[in-house]
N, CA, C and O atoms as a DFTB+ gen file, in Angstrom:
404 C
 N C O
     1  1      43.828     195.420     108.692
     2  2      44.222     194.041     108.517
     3  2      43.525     193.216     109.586
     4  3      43.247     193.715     110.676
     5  1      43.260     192.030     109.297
     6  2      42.102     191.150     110.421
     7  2      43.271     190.615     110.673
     8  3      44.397     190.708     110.183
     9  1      42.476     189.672     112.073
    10  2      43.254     188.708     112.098
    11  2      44.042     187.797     111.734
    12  3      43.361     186.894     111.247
    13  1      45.373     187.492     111.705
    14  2      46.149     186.178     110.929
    15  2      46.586     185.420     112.019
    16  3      47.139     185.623     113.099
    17  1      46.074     184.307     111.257
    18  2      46.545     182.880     112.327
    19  2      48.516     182.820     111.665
    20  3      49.175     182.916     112.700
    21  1      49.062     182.759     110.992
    22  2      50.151     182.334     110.340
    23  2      50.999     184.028     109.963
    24  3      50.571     185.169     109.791
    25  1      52.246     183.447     109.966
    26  2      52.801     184.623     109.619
    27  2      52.991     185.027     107.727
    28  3      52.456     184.101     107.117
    29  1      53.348     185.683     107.111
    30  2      53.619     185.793     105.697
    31  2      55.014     184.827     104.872
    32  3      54.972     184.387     103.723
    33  1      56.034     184.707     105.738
    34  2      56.606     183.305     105.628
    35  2      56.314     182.357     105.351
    36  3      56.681     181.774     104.331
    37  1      55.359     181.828     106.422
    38  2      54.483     180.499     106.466
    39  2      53.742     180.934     105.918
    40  3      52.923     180.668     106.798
    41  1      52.801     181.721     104.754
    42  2      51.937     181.957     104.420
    43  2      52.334     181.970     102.749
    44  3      51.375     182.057     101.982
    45  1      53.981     181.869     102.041
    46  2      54.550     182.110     101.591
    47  2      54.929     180.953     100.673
    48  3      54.803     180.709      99.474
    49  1      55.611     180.150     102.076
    50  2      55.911     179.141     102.189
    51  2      55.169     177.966     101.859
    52  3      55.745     176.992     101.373
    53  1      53.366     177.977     102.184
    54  2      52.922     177.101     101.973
    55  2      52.451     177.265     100.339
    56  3      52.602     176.436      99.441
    57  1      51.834     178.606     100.262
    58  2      51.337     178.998      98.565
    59  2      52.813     178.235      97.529
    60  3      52.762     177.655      96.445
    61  1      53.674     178.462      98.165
    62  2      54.568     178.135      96.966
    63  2      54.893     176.182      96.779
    64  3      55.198     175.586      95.747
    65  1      54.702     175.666      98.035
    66  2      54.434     174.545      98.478
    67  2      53.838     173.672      98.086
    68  3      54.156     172.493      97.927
    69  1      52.057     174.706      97.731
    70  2      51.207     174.109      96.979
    71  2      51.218     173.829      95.194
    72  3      50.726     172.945      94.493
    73  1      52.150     175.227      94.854
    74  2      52.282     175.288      93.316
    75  2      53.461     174.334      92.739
    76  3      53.821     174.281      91.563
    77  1      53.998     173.565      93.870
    78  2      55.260     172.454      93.379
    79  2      56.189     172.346      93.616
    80  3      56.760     171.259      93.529
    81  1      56.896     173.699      94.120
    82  2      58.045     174.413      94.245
    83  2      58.933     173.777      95.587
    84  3      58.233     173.672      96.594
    85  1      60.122     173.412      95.723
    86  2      61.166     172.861      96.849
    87  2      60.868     174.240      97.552
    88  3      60.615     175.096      96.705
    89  1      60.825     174.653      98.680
    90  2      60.905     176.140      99.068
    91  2      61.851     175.927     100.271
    92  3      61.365     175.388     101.266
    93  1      62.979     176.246     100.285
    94  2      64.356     176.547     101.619
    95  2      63.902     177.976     102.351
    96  3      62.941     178.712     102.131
    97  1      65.090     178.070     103.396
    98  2      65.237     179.914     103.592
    99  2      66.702     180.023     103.460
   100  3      67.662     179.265     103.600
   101  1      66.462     181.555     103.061
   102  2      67.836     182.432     102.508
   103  2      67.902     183.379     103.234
   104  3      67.288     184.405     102.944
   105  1      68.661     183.289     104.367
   106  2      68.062     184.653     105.089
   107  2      67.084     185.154     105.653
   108  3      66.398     184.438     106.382
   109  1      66.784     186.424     105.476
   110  2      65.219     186.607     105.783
   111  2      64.431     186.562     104.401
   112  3      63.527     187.314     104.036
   113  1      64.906     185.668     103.837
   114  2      63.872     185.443     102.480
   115  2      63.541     183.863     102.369
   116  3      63.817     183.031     103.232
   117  1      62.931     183.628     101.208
   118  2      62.840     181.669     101.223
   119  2      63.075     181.911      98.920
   120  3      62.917     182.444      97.822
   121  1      63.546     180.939      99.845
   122  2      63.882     180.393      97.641
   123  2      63.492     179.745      97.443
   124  3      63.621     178.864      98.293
   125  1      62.620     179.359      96.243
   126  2      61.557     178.552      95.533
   127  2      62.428     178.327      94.721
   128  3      63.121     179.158      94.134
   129  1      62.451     177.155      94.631
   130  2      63.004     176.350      93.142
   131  2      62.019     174.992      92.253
   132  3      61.275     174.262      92.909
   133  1      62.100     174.906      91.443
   134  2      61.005     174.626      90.395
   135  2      61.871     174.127      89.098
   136  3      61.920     175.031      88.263
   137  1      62.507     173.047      88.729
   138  2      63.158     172.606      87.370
   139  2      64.220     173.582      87.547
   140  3      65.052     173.665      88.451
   141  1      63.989     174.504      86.236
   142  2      65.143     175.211      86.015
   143  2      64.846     176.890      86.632
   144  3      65.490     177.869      86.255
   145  1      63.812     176.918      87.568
   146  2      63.436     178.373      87.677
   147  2      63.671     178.348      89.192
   148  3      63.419     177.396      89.930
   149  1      64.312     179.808      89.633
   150  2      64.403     180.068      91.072
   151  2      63.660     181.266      91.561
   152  3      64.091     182.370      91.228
   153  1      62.710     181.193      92.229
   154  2      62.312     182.752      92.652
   155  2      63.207     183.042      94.339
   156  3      63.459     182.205      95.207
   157  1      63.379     183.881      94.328
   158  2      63.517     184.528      95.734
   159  2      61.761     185.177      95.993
   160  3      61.021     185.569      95.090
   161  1      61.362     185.122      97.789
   162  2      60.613     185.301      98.294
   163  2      60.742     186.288      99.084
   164  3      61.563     186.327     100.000
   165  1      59.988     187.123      98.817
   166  2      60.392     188.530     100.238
   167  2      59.200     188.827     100.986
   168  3      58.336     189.536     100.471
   169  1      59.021     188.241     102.449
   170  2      58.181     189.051     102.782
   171  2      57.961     190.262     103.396
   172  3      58.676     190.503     104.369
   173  1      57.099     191.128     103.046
   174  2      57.034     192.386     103.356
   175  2      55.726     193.365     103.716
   176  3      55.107     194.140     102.986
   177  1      55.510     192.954     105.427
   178  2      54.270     193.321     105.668
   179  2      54.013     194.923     105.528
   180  3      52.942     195.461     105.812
   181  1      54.954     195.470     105.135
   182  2      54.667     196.808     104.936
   183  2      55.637     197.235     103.873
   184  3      56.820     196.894     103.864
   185  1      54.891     198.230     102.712
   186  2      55.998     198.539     101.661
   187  2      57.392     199.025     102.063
   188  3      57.435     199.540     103.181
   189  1      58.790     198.955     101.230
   190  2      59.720     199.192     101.880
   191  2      60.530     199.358     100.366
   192  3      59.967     198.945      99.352
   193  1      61.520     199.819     100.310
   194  2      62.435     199.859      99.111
   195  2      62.662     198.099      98.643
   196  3      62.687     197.107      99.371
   197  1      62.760     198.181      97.612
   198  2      62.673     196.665      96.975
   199  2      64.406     196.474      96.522
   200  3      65.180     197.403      96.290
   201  1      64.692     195.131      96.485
   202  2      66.372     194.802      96.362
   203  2      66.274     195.057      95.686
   204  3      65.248     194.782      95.064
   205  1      67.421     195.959      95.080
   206  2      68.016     196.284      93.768
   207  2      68.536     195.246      93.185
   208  3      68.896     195.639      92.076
   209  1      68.873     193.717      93.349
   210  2      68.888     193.046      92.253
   211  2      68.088     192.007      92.289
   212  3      67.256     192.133      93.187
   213  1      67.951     190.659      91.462
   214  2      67.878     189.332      91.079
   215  2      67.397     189.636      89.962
   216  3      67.449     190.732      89.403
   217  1      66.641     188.132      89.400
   218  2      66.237     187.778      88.317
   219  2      64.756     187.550      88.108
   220  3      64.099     187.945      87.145
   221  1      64.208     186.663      89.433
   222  2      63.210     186.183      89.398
   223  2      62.220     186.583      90.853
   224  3      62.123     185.597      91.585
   225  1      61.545     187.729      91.344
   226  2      60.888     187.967      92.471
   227  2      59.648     187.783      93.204
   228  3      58.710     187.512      92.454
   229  1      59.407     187.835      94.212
   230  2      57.799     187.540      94.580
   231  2      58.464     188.305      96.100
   232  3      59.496     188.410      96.763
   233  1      57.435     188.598      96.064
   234  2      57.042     189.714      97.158
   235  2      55.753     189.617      98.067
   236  3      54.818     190.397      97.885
   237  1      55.724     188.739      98.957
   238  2      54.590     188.629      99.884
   239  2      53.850     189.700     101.044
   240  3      54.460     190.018     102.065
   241  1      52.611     190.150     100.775
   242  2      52.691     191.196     101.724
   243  2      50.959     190.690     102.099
   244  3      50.339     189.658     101.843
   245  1      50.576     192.004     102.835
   246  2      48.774     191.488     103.046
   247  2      47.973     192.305     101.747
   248  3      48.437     193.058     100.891
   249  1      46.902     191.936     101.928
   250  2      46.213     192.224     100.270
   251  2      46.149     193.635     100.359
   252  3      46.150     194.265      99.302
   253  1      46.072     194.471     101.846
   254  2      45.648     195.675     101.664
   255  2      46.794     196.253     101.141
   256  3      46.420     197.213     100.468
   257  1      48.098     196.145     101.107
   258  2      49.298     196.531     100.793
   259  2      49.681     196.615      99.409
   260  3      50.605     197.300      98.970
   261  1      48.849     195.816      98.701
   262  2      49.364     195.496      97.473
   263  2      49.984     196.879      96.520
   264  3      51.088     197.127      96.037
   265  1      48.894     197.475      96.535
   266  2      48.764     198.893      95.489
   267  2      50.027     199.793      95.821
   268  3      50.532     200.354      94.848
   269  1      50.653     200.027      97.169
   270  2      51.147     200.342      98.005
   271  2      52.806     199.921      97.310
   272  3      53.726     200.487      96.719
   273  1      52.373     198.282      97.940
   274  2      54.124     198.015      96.990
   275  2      54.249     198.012      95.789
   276  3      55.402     198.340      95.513
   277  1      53.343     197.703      94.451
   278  2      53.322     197.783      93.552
   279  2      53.840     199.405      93.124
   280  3      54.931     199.607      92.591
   281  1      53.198     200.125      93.341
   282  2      53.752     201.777      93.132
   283  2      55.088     201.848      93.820
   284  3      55.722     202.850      93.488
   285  1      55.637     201.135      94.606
   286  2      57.268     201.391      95.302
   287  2      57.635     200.779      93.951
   288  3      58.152     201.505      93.102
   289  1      57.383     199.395      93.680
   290  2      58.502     198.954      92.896
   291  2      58.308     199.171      91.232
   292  3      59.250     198.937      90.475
   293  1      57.221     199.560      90.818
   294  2      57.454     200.747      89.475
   295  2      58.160     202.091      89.935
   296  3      58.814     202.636      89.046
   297  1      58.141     202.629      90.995
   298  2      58.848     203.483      91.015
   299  2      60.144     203.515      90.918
   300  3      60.619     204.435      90.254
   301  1      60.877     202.727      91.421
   302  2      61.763     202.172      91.780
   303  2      62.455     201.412      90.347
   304  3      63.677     201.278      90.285
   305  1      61.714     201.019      89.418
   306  2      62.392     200.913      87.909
   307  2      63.463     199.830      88.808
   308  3      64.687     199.957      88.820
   309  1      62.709     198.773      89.530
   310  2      63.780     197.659      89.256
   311  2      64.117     197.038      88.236
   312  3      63.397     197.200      87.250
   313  1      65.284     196.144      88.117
   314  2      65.644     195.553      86.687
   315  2      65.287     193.882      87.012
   316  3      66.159     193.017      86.928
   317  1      64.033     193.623      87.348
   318  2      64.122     192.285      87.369
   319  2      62.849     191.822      87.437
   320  3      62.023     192.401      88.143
   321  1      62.480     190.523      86.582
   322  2      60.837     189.854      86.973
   323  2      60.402     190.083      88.190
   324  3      61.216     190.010      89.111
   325  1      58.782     190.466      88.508
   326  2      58.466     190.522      89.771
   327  2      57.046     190.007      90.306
   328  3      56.235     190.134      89.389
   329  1      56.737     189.731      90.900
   330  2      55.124     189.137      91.345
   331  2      54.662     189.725      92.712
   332  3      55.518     190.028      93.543
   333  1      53.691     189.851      92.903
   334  2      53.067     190.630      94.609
   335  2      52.524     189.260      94.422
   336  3      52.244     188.686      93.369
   337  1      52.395     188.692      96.115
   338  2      51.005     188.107      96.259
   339  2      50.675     188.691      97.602
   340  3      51.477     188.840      98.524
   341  1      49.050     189.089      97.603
   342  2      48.481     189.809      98.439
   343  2      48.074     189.001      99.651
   344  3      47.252     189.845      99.294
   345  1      47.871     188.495     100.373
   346  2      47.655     187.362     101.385
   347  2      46.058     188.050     101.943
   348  3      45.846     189.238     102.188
   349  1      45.228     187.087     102.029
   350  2      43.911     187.587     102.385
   351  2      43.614     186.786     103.812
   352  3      44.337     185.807     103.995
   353  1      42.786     187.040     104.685
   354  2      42.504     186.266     105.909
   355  2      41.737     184.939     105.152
   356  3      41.165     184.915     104.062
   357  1      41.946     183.838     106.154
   358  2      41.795     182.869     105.561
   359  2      42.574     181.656     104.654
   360  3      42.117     180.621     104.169
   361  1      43.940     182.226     104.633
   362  2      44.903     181.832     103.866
   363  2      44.737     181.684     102.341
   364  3      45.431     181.035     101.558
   365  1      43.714     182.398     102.124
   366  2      43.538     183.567     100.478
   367  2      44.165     184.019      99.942
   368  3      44.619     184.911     100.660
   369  1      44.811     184.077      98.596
   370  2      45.541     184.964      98.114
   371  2      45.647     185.758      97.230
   372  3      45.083     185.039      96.406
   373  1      45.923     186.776      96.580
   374  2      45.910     187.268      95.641
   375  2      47.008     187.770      94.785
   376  3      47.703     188.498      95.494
   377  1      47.538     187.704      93.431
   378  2      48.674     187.645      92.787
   379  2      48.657     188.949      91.576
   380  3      47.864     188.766      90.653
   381  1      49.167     189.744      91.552
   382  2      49.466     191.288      90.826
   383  2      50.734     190.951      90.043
   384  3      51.697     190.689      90.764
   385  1      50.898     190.912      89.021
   386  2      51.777     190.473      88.299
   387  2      52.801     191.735      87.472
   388  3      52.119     192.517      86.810
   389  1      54.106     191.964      87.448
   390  2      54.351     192.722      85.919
   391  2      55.736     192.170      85.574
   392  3      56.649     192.092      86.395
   393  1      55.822     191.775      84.229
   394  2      57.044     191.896      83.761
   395  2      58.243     193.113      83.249
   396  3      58.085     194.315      83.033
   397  1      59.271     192.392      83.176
   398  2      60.200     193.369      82.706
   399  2      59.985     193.427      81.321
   400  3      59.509     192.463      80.723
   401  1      60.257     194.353      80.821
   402  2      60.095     194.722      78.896
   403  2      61.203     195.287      78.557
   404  3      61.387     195.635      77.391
């Protein structure tokens, strides 16, 4: 991982900032709200067991991580929408997507 000027919060915080979204904090998370849609925000600079509940997720980590959490949380057969975004130096990002079926 290179250098980061900003933490994944603030890195979180602003991506969602930019896409429209009111963004608060919940804890050690931040909630995006958008009309009628709420995501919860988790950041997570290193993979870790994923909450067993909500509805609507995003999961902030660094880009090298991605593959990493993605395989936790198929493993893991959570029951809920989910999104990675990969954070690149530079305040870059990258977004891995899967739905629930």
């Amino acid at each position: 991982m290179g250098t980061v000027t900003t933490s994944l919060s603030q890195q979180a915080q602003s991506i969602f900032d930019d896409l429209g979204y009111d963004v608060s904090t919940d804890g050690g998370e931040l909630r995006a709200t958008r009309k009628w849609r709420v995501v919860q925000i988790t950041p997570m600079p290193e993979p870790r067991d994923p909450p067993s509940s909500g509805e609507l997720r995003c999961f902030v980590t660094w880009e090298e991580r991605v593959g990493d959490l993605e395989r936790r949380l198929i493993g893991s057969d959570v029951d809920y929408e989910w999104a990675i975004i990969g954070v690149r130096d530079g305040n870059d990002y990258v977004v891995a997507r899967r739905s629930v079926t």
